[in-house]
C-alpha positions as CSV (number, residue, x, y, z in Angstrom):
1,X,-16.8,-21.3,-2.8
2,X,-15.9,-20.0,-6.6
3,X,-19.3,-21.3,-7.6
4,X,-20.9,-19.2,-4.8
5,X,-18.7,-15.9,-5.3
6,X,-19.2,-16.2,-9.4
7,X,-23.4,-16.2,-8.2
8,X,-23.0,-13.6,-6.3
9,X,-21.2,-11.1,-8.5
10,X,-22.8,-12.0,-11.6
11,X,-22.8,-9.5,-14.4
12,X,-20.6,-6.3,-14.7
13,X,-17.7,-5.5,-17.1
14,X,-14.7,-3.5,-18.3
15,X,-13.1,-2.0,-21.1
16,X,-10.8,-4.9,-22.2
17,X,-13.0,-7.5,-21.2
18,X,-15.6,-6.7,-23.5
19,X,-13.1,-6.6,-26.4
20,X,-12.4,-10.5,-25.3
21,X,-16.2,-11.0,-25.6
22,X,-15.9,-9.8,-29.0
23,X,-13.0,-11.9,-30.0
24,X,-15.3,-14.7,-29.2
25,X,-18.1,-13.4,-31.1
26,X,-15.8,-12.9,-34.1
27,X,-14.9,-16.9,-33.7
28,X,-18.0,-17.7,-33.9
29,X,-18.5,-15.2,-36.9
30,X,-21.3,-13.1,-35.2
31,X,-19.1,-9.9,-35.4
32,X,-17.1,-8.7,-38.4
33,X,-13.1,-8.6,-38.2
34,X,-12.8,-4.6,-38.4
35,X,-14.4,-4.3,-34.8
36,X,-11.6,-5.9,-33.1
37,X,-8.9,-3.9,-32.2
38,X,-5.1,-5.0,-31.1
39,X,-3.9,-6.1,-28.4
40,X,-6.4,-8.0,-27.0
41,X,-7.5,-10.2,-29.6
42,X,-3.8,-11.9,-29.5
43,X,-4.7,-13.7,-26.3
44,X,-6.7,-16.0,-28.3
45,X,-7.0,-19.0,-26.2
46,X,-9.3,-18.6,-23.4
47,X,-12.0,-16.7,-25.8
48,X,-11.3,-19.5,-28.7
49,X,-12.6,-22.2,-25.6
50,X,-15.4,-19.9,-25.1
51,X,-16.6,-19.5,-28.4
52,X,-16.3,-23.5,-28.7
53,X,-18.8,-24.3,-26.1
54,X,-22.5,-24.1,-27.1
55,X,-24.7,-21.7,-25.2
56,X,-24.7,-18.5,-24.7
57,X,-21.3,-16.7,-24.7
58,X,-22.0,-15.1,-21.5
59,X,-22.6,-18.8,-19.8
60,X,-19.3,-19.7,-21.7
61,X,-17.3,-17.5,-20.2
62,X,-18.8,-17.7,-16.7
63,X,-18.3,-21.5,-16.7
64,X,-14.6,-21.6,-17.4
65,X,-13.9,-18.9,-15.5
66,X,-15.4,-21.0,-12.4
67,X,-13.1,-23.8,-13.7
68,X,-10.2,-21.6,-13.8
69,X,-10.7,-20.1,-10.5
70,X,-11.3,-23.2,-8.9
71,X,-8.9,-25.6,-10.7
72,X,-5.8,-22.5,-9.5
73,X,-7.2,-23.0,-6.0
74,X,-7.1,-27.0,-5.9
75,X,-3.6,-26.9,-7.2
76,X,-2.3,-24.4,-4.9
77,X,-3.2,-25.9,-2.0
78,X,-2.0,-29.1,-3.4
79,X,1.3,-28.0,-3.7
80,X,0.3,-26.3,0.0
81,X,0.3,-30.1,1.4
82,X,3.4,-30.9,-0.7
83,X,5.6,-28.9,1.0
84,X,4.2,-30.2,4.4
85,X,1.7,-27.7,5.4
86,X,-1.3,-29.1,6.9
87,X,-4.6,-30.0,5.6
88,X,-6.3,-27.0,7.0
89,X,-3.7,-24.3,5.5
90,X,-3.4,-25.7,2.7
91,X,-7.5,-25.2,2.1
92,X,-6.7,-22.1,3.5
93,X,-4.3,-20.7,0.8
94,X,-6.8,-22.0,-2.0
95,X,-9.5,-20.2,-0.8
96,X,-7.2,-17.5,-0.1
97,X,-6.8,-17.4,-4.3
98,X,-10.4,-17.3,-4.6
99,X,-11.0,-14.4,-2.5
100,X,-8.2,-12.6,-3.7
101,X,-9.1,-12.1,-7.3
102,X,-11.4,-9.2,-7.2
103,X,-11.7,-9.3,-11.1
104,X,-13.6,-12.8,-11.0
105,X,-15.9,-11.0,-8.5
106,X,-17.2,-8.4,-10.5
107,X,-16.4,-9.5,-14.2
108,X,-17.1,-13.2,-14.4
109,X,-16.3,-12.8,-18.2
110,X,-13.5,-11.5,-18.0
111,X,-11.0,-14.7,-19.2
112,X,-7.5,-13.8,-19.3
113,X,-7.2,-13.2,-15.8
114,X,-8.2,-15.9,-14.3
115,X,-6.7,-18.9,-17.2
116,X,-3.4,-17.0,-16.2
117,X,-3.4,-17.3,-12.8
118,X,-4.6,-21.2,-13.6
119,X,-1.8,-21.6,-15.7
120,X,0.1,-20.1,-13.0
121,X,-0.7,-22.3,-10.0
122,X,-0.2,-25.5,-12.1
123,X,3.1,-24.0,-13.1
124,X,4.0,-23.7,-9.1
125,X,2.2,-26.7,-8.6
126,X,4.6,-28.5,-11.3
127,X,7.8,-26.7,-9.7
128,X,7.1,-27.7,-6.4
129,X,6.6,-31.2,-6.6
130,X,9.1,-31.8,-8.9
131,X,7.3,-32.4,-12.2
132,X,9.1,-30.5,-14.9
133,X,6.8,-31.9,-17.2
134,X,3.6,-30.0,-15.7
135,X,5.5,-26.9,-15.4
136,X,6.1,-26.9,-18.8
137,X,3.0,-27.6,-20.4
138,X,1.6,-25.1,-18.0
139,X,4.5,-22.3,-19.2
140,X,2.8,-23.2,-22.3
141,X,-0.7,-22.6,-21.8
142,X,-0.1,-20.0,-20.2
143,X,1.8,-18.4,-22.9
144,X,-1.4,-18.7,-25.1
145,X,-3.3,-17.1,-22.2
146,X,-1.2,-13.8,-21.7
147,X,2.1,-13.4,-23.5
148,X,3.6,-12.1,-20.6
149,X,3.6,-15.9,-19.3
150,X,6.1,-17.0,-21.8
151,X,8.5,-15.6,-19.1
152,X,7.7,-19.1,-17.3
153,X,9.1,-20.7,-20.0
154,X,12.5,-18.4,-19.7
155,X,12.6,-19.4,-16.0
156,X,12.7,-22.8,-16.2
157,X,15.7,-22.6,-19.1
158,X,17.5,-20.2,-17.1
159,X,17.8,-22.4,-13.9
160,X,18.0,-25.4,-15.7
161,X,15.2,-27.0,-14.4
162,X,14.3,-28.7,-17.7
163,X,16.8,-30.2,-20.4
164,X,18.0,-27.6,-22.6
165,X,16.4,-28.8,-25.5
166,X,13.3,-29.3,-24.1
167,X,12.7,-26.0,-22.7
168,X,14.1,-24.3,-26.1
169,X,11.6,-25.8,-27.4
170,X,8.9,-25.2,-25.2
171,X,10.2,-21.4,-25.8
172,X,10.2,-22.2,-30.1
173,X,6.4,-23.2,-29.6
174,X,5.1,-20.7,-27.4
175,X,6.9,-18.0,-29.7
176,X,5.8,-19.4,-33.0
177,X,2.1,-19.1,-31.3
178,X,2.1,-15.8,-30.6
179,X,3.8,-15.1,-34.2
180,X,1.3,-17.1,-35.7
181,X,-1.9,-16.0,-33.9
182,X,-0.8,-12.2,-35.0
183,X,0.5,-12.2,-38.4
184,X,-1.8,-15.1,-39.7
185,X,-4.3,-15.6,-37.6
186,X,-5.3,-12.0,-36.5
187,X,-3.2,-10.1,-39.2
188,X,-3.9,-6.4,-40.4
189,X,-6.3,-5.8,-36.5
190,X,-6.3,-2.4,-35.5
191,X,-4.1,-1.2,-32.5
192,X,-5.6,0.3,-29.6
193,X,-3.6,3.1,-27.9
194,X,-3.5,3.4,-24.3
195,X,-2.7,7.0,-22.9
196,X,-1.8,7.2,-19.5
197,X,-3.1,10.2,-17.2
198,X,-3.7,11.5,-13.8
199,X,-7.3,11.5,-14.4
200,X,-7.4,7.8,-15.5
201,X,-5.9,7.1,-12.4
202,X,-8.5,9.1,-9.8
203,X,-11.3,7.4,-12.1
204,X,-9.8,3.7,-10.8
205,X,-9.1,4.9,-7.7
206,X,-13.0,6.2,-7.0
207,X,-14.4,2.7,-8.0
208,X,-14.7,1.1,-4.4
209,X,-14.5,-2.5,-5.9
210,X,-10.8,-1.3,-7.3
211,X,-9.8,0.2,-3.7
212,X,-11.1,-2.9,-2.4
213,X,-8.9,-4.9,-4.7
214,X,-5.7,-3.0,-4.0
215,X,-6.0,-2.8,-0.7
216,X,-6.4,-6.8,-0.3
217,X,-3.3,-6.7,-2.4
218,X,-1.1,-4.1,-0.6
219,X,-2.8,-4.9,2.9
220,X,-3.3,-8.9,3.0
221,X,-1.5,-10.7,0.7
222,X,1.6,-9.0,0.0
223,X,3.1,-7.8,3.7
224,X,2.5,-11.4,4.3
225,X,4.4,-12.6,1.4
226,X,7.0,-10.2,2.4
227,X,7.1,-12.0,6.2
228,X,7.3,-15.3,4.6
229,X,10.1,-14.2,2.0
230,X,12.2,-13.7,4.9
231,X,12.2,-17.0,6.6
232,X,11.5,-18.9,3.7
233,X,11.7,-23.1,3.8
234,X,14.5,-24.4,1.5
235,X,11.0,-26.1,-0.2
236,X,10.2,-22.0,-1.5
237,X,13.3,-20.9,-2.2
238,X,13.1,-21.2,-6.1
239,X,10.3,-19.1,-6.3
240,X,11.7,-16.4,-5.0
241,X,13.8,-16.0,-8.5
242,X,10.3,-16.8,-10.2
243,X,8.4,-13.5,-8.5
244,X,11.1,-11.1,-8.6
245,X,11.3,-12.3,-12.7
246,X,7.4,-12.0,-12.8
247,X,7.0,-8.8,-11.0
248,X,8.3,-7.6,-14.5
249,X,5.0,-7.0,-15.8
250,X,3.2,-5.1,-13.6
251,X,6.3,-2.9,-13.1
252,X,5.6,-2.0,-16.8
253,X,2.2,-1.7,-15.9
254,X,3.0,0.9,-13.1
255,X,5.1,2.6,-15.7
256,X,2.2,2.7,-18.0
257,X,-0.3,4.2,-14.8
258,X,-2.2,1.6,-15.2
259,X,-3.7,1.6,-11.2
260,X,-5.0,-1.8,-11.5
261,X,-5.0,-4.9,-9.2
262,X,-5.0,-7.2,-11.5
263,X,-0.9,-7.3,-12.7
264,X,-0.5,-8.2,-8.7
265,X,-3.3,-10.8,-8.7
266,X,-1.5,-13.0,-11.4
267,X,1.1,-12.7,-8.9
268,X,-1.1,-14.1,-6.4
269,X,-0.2,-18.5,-7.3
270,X,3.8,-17.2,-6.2
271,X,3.1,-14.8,-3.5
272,X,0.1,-17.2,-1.5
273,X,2.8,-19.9,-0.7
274,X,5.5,-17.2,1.3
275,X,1.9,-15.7,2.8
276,X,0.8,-18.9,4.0
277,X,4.7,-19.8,5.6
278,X,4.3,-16.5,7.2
279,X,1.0,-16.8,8.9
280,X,2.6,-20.1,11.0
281,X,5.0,-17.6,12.3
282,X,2.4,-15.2,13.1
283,X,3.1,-15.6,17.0
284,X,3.9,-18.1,19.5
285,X,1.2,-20.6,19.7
286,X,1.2,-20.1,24.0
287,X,0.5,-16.3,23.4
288,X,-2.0,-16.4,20.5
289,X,-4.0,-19.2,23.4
290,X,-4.2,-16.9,25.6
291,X,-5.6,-14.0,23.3
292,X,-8.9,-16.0,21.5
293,X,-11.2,-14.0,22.5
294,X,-12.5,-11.8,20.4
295,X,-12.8,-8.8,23.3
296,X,-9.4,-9.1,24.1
297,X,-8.6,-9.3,20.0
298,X,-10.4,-6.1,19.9
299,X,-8.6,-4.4,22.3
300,X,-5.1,-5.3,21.2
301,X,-6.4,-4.2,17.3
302,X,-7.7,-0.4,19.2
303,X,-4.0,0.1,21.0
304,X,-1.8,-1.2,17.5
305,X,-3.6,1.2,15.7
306,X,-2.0,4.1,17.9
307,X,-5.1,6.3,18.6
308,X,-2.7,9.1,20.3
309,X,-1.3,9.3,17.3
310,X,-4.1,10.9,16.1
311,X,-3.5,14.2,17.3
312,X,-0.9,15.1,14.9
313,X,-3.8,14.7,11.9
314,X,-5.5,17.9,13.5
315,X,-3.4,19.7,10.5
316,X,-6.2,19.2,8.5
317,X,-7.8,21.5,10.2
318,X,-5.1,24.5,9.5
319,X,-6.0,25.5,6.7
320,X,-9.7,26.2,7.4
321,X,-8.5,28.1,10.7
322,X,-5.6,30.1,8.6
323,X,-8.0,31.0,6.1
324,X,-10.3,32.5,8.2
325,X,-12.8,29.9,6.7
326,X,-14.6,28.4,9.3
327,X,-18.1,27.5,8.5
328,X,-20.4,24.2,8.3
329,X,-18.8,23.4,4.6
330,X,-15.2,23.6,5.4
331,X,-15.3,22.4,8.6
332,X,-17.6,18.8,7.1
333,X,-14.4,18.5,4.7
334,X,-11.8,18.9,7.2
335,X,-13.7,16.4,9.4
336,X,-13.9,14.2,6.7
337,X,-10.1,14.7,5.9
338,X,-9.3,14.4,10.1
339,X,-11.2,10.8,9.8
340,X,-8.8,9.6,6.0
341,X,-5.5,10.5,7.9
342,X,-6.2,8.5,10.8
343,X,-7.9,5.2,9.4
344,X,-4.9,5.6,6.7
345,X,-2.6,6.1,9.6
346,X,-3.7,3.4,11.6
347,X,-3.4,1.6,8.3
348,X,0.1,2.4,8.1
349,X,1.5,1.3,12.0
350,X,-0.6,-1.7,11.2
351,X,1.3,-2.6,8.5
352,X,4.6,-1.6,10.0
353,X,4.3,-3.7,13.0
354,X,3.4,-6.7,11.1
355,X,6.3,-6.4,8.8
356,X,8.7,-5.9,12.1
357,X,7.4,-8.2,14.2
358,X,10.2,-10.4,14.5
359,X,12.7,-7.5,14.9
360,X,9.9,-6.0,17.1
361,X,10.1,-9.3,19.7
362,X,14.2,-8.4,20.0
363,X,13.3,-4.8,21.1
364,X,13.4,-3.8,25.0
365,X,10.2,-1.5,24.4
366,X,9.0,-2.6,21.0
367,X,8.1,-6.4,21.7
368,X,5.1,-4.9,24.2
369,X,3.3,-3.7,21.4
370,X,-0.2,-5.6,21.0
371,X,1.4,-7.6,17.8
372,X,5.1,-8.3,18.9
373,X,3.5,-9.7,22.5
374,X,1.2,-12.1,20.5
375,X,-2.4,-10.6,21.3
376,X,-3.0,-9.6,17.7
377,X,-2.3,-12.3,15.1
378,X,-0.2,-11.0,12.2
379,X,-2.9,-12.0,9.7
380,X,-5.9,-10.4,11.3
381,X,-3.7,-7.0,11.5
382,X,-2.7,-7.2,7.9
383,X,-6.4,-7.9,7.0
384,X,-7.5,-4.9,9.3
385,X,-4.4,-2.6,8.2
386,X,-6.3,-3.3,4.5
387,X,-10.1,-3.0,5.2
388,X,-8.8,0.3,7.1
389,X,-6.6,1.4,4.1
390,X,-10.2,0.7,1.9
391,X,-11.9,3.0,4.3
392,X,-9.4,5.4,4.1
393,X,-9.4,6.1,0.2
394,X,-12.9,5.3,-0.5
395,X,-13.6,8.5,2.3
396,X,-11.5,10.8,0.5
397,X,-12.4,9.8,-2.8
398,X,-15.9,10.4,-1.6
399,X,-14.7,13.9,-0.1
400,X,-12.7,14.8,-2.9
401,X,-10.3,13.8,-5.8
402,X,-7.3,15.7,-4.8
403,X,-7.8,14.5,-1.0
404,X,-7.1,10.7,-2.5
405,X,-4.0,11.8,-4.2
406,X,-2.5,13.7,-1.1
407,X,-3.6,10.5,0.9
408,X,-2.2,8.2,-1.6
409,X,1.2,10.2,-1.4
410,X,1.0,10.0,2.5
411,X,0.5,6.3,2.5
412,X,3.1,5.7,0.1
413,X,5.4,8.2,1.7
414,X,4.8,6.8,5.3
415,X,5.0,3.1,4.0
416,X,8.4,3.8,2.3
417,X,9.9,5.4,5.3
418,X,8.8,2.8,8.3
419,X,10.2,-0.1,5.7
420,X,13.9,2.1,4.4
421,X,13.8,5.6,4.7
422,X,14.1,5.7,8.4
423,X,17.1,4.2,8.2
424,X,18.5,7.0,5.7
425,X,20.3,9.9,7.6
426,X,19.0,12.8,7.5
427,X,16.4,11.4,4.7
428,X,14.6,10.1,7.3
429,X,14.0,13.6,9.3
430,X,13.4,15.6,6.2
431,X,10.4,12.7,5.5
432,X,8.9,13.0,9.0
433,X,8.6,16.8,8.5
434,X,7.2,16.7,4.7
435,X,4.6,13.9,6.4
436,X,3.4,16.9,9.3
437,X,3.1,19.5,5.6
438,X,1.3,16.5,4.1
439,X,-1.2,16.3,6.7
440,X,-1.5,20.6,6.0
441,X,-2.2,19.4,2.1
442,X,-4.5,17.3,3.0
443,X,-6.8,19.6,4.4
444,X,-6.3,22.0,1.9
445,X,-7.5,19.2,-0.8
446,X,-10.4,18.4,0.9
447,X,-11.2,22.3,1.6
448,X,-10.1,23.9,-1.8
449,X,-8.7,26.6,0.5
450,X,-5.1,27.0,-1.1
451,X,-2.2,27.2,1.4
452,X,-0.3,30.6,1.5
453,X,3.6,30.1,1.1
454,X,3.9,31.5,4.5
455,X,2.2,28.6,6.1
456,X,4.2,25.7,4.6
457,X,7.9,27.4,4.7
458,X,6.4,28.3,8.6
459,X,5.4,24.4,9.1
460,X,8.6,22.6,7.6
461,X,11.0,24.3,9.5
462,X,8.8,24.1,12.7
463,X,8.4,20.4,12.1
464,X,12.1,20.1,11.2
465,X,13.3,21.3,14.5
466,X,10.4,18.7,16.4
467,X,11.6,15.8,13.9
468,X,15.6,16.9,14.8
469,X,14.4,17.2,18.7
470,X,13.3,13.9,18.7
471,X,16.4,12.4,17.2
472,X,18.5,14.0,19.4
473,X,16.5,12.7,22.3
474,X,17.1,9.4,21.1
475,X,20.8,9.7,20.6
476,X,21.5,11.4,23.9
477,X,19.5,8.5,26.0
478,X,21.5,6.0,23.3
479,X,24.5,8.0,25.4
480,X,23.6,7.7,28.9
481,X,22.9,3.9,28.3
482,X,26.8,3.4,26.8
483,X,26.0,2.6,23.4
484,X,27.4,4.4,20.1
485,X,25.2,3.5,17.3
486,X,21.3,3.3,16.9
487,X,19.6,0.1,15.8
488,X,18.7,0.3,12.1
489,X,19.1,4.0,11.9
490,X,22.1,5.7,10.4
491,X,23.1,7.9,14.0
492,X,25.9,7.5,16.0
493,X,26.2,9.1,19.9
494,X,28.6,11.7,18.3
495,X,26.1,13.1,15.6
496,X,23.8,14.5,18.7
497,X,26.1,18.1,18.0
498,X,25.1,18.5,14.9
499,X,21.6,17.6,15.1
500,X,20.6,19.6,18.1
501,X,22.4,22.8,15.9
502,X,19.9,21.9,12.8
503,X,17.4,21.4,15.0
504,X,17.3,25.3,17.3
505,X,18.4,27.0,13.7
506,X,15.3,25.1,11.8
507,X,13.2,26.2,15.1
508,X,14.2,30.0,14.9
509,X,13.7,30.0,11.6
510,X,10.3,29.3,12.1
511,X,9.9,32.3,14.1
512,X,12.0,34.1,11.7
513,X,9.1,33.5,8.8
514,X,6.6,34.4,11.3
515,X,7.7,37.7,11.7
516,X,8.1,38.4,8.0
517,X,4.2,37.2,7.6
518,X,3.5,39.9,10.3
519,X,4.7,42.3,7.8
520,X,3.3,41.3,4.6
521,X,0.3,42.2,2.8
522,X,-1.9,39.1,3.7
523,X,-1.9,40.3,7.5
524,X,-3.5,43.1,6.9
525,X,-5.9,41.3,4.9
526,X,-7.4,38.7,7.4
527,X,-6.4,40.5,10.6
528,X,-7.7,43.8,11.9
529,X,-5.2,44.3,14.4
530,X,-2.1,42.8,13.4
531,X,-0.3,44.3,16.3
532,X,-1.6,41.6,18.9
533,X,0.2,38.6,16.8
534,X,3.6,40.0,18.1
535,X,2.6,38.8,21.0
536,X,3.3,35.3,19.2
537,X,7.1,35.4,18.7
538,X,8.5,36.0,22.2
539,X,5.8,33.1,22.9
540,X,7.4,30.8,20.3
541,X,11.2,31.5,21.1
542,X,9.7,30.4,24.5
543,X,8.2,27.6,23.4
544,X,10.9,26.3,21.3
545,X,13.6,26.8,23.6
546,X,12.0,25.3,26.4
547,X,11.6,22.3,24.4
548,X,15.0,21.8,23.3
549,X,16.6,22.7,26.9
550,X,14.7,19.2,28.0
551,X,15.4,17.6,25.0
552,X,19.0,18.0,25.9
553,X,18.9,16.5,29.3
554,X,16.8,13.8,27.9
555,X,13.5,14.4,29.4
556,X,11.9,13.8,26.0
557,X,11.7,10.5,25.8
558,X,8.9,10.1,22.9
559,X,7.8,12.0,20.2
560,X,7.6,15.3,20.7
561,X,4.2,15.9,19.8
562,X,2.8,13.7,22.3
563,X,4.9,15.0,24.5
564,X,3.2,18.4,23.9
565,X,-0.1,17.2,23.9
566,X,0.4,16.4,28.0
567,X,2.8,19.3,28.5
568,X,1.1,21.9,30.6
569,X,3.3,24.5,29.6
570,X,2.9,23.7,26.1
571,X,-0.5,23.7,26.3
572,X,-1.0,27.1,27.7
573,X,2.0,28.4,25.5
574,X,-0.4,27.1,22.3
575,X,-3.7,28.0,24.0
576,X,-2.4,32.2,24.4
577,X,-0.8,32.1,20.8
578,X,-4.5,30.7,19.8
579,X,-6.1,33.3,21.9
580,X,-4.1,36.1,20.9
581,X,-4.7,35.4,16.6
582,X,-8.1,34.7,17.3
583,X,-8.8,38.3,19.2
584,X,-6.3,39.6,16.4
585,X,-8.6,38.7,13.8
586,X,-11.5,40.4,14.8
């Protein structure tokens, strides 16, 4: 499988991994010393091998990057069997490795990489089954590899997994390496400075092999890890301590905006074993029998990627309409737009109700969703949560730059709140309205139609009062069923008081900032005869009110959007207040 993959994306290069081509050239003295430049040239090893082999460099590389590659995936699935997984999962998480280092698809010269996450695996490999003396000598190599790996070496002294003297020593060498190598060996190189910036990022983020890459990472491998972190055997409980200490790195990395995949894919020989536990607790072996057809697979995947909720992306589409824009251009952006937020969307519930599935079982209503019930398999809806998540920025990264970074900070923002911030008081409410502006944003990106400060003060508060209306219809059923607190939320039955008051002032305000608008200077602008849209407020108060009268006899029993979109009321409350701006307008 390696062998096959490195054939297949032959060729292709980055920035750094030419300047470890050149290291190699400068070994084997076909390059002169002033055009290296530091750091790169420090992590000697791997290019030292290359330069070593005869042939042509490029054939060098390529050939022990197969054997890296390939040697990480034997080991990992060897320590797979070790901890008594069986043979078929244990191939399983090796190939997993192979498949999930995008940088050995598309730069098969491109050495560090892949000797770390060697070193890595035979480090896990070592820890696992009990062999101090592998894990050392793979802290080592690995030390020569990337510097960063020398934190291997830490690890084991710190839990005392190796004599002390040993593993100070193991630290003494790798150290005296790394001094050696750039203050004898490499002395006097030229540093290379990297500067961080917004543009830098949106360049990574447009190249579909590096969407592809971080969406395997954030979609696949790590909500996965995550499940299997959480029930994890007492066989993988030391390397919990050995990810969170590892995840130090690409932390820096983040902090340097470097958007990359490859910090997490070094992670990818500790994060594989917790995947691989997880995927046996996918679902109960009866239910996922009964769902192996792929029709019925298909089906569950269409309902767990919550097409109703859809309707709430039609925000895109405000801007064009508020801006009296509406022509073939605008309207292809906000389409395009419309079609980001829901694959992202989908993306997103995907993701959350893998991560809860076990919570999700417990729940009355929850555990009939497609994933909790068993139809979907945990790892096919992580794997489709991530192709969608793909889709979703390479779309708007297609449509525009400024789209992907309001859809980045959508995805983010409604990732963070499904996995803590909706169990934040009030932090959670505030989210779900900024997520409804987002959507507003978003359509703004695409369109380049900037969004008036009427429209977003007029959307958060309207969105407040529905994100309030629906907490307060869950805290008033929470009532009528004898309970006081809400399960992992931070509401009590007594809070409903408060939060129905937030949420009719946040709704009259709403109203309020629509009749100011009526009387600025943009009205006259866009509509000829402003005097029709007073016809909106008495409509609105309507509206509104309406809405929170059944809230608080708990005939809102979902969110409050969907509840509109079946509403007949609402709908022709909506439909005049359309009719009357569009005849305004003209």
């Amino acid at each position: 499988m390696a062998l096959m993959v490195m054939w297949w994306r032959w060729g292709g290069t980055v920035e750094d991994s030419l300047a470890y081509f050149n290291t190699a050239r400068y070994l084997r003295g076909e390059l002169p010393f002033n055009e290296l430049r530091a750091p790169f040239p420090y992590r000697l090893l791997m290019p030292a091998l290359a330069a070593l082999l005869p042939g042509e460099l490029h054939n060098s590389f390529a050939r022990l990057n197969w054997i890296s590659v390939a040697t990480a995936a034997t080991m990992l699935a060897m320590a797979m069997a070790h901890i008594g997984l069986d043979r078929k999962r244990a191939l399983g998480a090796g190939l997993l490795l192979i498949l999930s280092v995008p940088t050995f698809w598309y730069a098969p010269y491109l050495l560090t990489d892949p000797g770390s996450v060697c070193a890595r695996a035979a480090f896990v490999l070592g820890v696992l089954t009990g062999q101090p003396w592998l894990a050392v000598s793979a802290g080592l190599l690995g030390s020569a590899v990337r510097e960063e790996n020398i934190l291997l070496l830490v690890w084991l002294v710190a839990t005392r997994r190796v004599a002390l003297s040993c593993g100070l020593a193991a630290l003494a060498a790798a150290g005296a390496w790394m001094l050696a190598v750039r203050w004898v060996i490499l002395a006097g190189l030229p540093h290379y400075t990297w500067v961080p910036s917004l543009g830098t990022v949106l360049a990574a983020l447009s190249d579909l092999r590096s969407l592809a890459s971080l969406a395997g990472a954030a979609g696949l491998v790590l909500p996965l890890a995550v499940l299997g972190w959480r029930h994890a055997p007492p066989a993988l409980q030391p390397l919990k301590s050995l990810l969170l200490l590892m995840t130090l790195p690409p932390l820096y990395a983040a902090l340097s905006v470097r958007v990359e995949g490859r910090a997490i894919w070094g992670l990818y020989p500790m994060l594989i074993p917790f995947a691989l536990h997880a995927s046996l607790r996918a679902a109960p072996a009866e239910q996922l029998a009964g769902s192996a057809m792929l029709p019925t697979w298909l089906s569950a995947l269409f309902r767990a990627m919550r097409p109703r909720q859809w309707l709430k992306n039609l925000l895109v589409f405000v801007p064009m309409l508020a801006g009296h824009a509406l022509n073939a251009a605008t309207l292809e952006q906000s389409l395009a737009a419309f079609a980001a937020f829901c694959l992202c969307a989908s993306s997103a519930y995907l993701l959350n109700d893998a991560l809860d599935v076990h919570d999700d079982r417990q729940h009355p209503s929850k555990r009939h969703r497609p994933i909790a019930a068993g139809l979907l398999p945990v790892p096919l809806a992580l794997a489709a949560s991530a192709v969608l998540a793909a889709l979703a920025l390479a779309l708007a990264a297609w449509t525009d730059q400024l789209l992907l970074l309001v859809l980045l900070v959508y995805f983010v923002a409604t990732v963070a709140y499904t996995a803590w911030l909706k169990k934040l008081m009030m932090v959670d409410i505030v989210t779900l309205a900024l997520l409804y502006s987002v959507r507003i944003l978003g359509g703004s990106a695409a369109t380049h139609i900037e969004p008036s400060f009427w429209l977003l003060s007029f959307s958060f508060f309207l969105f407040l009062s529905l994100a309030l209306l629906k907490r307060s219809s869950e805290l008033f059923n929470l009532e009528q069923d004898g309970q006081q607190n809400t399960r992992g939320r931070g509401y009590h039955t007594g809070d409903r008081i408060p939060v129905g008051v937030m949420g009719m002032v946040s709704a009259f305000l709403s109203v309020l900032i629509f009749m100011l608008y009526f009387h600025s200077d943009a009205v006259l602008k866009l509509y000829p005869q402003p005097a029709l849209l007073l016809g909106v407020v008495p409509l609105l108060v309507f509206w509104l009110g309406r809405l929170w009268m059944l809230g608080s006899r708990g005939n809102i029993n979902e969110d409050p959007l969907l509840y509109v979109s079946r509403d007949r009321v609402s709908l022709g409350v909506i439909g005049a207040c359309l009719a009357l701006v569009a005849i305004a307008s003209r």
